[in-house]
N, C-alpha and C positions, 0 to 999 in steps of 0.2 A: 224568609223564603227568597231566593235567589231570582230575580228578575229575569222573562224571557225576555231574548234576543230579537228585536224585531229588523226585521228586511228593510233597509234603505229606501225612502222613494225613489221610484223609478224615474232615472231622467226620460226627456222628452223623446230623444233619441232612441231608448227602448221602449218608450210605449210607439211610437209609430212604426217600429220594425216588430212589432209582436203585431200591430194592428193588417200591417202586409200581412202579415202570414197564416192568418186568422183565416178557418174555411169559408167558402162562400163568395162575394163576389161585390161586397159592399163595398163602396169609396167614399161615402161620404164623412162616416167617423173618421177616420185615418185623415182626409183631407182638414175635416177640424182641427184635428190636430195638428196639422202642418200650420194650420192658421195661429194656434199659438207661439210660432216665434215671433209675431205682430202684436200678439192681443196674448199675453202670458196666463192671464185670468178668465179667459174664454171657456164659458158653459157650452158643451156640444148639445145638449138636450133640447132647446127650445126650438136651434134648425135642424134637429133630427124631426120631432114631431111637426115642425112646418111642412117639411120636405114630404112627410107621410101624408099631411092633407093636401098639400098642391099633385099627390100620387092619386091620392080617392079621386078628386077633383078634375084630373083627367081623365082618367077612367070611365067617371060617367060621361063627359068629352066626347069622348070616345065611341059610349055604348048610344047614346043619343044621338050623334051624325058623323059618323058612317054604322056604326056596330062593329064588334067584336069580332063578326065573320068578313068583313067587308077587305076587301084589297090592302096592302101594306101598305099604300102608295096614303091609300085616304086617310087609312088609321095617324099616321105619319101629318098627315094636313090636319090633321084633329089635333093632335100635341102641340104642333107650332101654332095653330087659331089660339089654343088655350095659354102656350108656353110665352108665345112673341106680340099677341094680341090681347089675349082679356089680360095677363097680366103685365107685358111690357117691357120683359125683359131685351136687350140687344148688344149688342157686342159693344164695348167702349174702345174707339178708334180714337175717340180725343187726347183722351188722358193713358193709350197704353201703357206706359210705362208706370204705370202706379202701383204700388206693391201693392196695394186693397186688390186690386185684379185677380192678385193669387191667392187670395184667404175668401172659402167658399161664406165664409160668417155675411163679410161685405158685399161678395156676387150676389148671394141672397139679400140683405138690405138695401143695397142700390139697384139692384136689376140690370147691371151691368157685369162685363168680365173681358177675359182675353182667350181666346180657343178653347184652353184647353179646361180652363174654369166653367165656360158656356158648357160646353160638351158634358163635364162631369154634372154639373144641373140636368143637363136633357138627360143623360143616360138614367139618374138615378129617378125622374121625373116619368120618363116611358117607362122603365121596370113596373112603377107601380102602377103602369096604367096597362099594364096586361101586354105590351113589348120586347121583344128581347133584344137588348140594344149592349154594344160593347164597342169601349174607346180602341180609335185606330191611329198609330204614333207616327203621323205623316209628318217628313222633316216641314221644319217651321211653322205649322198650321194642326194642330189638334184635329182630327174628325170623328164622326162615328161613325160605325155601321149598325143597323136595325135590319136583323134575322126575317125573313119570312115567316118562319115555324118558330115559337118559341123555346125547341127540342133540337133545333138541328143544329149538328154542327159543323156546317161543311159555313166558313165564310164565302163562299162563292154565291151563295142564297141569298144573300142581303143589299141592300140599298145604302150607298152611303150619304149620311148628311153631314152639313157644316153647320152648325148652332151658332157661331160668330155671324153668319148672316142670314139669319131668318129661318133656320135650319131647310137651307134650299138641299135638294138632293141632286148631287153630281155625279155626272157620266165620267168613263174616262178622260175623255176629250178634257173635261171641268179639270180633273185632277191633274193632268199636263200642264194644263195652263194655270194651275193656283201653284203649283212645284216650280214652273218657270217666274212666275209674280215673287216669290218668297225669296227667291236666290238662293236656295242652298246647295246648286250647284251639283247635284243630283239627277240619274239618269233616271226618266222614269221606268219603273216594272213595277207588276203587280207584287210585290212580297213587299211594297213601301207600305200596302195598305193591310198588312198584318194585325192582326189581334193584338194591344196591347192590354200586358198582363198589371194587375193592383203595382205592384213593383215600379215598374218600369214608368206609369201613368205620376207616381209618387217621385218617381228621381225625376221626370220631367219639369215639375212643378218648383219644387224642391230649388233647380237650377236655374228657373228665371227667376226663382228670389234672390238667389247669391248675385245672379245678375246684378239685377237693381238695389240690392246693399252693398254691393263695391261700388258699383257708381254711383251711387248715394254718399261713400265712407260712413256708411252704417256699418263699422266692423266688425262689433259685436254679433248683431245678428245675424250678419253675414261669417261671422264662425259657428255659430251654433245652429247654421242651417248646414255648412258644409260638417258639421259631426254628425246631423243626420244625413248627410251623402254617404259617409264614411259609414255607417251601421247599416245603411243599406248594401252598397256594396266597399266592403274593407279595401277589395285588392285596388283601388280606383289611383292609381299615381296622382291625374292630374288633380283631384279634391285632397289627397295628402300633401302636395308641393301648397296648395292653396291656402291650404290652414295652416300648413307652418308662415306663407306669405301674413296673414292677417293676424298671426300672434306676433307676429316682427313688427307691423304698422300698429301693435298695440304696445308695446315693449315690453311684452310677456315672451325675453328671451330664452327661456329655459325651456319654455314649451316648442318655440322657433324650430331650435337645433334638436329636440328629441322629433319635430315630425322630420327634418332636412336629412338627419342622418338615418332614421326611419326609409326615407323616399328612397337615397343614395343604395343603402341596401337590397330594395326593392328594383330597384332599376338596373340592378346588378344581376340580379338571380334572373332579369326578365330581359337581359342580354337586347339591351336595345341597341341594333344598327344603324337607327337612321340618320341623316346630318344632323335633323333638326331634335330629334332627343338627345344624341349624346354634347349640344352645344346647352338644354336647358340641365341637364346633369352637372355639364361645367358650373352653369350660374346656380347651380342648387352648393356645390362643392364649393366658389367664392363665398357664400353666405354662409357654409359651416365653419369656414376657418373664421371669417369674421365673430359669428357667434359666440365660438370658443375661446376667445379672447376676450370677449365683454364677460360671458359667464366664469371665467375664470378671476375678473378685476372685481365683480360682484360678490365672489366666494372668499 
């Protein structure tokens, strides 16, 4: 009897780009999963069902002092008593740059994280405690917003908190001044504190690990996080120039010059004008002729 064909495992790549796209409004799986380029062997289950009791847990937080019906302001002061007090979570300002920051496995075991790590605990933490709460993709600084209603959807309804510090809630005034502290060199308007969508919250995450695996020279993992940039979004030039960069510092030259001349293409159809691309097009073009000449001394 002729053997069935079975389906390849799915790389990590495509389980976190099928996990984005999945209905609904969950982050916390998808974010497990990102934590597997750290932790390759990582069970998502046991902080799925934590994350479900520290949900009940606030909840009755919640229903116990303020209640359910009580002001958003308090319900809010109920999650962080529960979130930053009985259990103790806080932003880790010491050790920012630690790649555990980005793997929600570790936020949850250490009780520490970085913006956008904090945020994704709080968010998934008030969901289940009867909040409707959704990440806001403020440049340099992760925030949330917490709805009024938990139906509505106008974000002008909501309150925004910062979960890096004690999930305080900031006026505009606050948000100028954390947009001016961070540097990104950004005007402020309101559309900075737009809705960030599963997608978007994932490529963020995503890029401060490539961050601190190039500056690590972790480049393996720091390629195989930039393949999931690339399966998130394909059309991305600058994660295409980057992963042919990290197959070059690996001398896995073959794969170099398929993303360089890949890019080269891309950069071509996408008619770039500016100084400053068509001079890194140049330096993408040095490094295919070079390539082409090792891969040709190889063959």
């Amino acid at each position: 009897m002729p053997s069935v064909p079975t389906e390849p495992n799915p790389s990590l790549a495509q389980l976190i780009t099928e996990a984005a796209d999945r209905p609904g409004a969950d982050l916390a799986a998808p974010a497990l999963l990102v934590a597997r380029i750290e932790y390759p062997k990582l069970d998502a289950v046991p902080y799925l069902d934590r994350l479900n009791l520290m949900g009940d847990a606030a909840f009755h937080f919640v229903a116990k002092d303020p209640g359910h019906d009580a002001s958003i302001a308090a319900r809010i002061d109920a999650v962080n008593r529960y979130l930053f007090g009985e259990l103790g979570f806080s932003g880790n300002r010491e050790q920012y740059d630690d790649p555990r920051n980005s793997c929600l496995n570790e936020v949850m075991d250490r009780k520490k994280g970085i913006p956008i790590t904090m945020a994704l605990v709080y968010i998934e933490v008030a969901r289940r405690a009867g909040l409707s709460a959704e990440g806001v993709n403020f440049p340099g600084h992760f925030l949330v917003r917490v709805l009024h209603d938990l139906h509505s959807g106008n974000p002008g309804d909501g309150l925004i908190i910062d979960p890096f510090h004690g999930g305080a809630i900031l006026d505009e005034a606050d948000c100028r001044q954390l947009l001016s502290r961070v540097g990104e060199g950004s005007t402020y308007e309101p559309s900075l504190l737009a809705r960030a969508t599963r997608r978007q919250v994932l490529v963020r995450m995503l890029n401060n690990l490539k961050r601190l695996y190039v500056k690590m020279h972790s480049f393996p993992q720091a390629r195989t996080t930039t393949d999931v940039l690339l399966a998130l979004q394909p059309s991305s030039l600058a994660d295409l120039k980057d992963r042919g960069l990290l197959a070059y510092n690996m001398n896995d030259f073959s794969h170099a010059l398929r993303d360089f001349e890949e890019y080269l293409k891309l950069a071509r159809l996408a008619e770039q004008d500016e100084d400053d691309d068509r001079k890194e097009t140049e330096q993408v073009w040095e490094h295919v002729k070079t390539l082409r000449r090792r891969v040709a001394q190889l063959n």
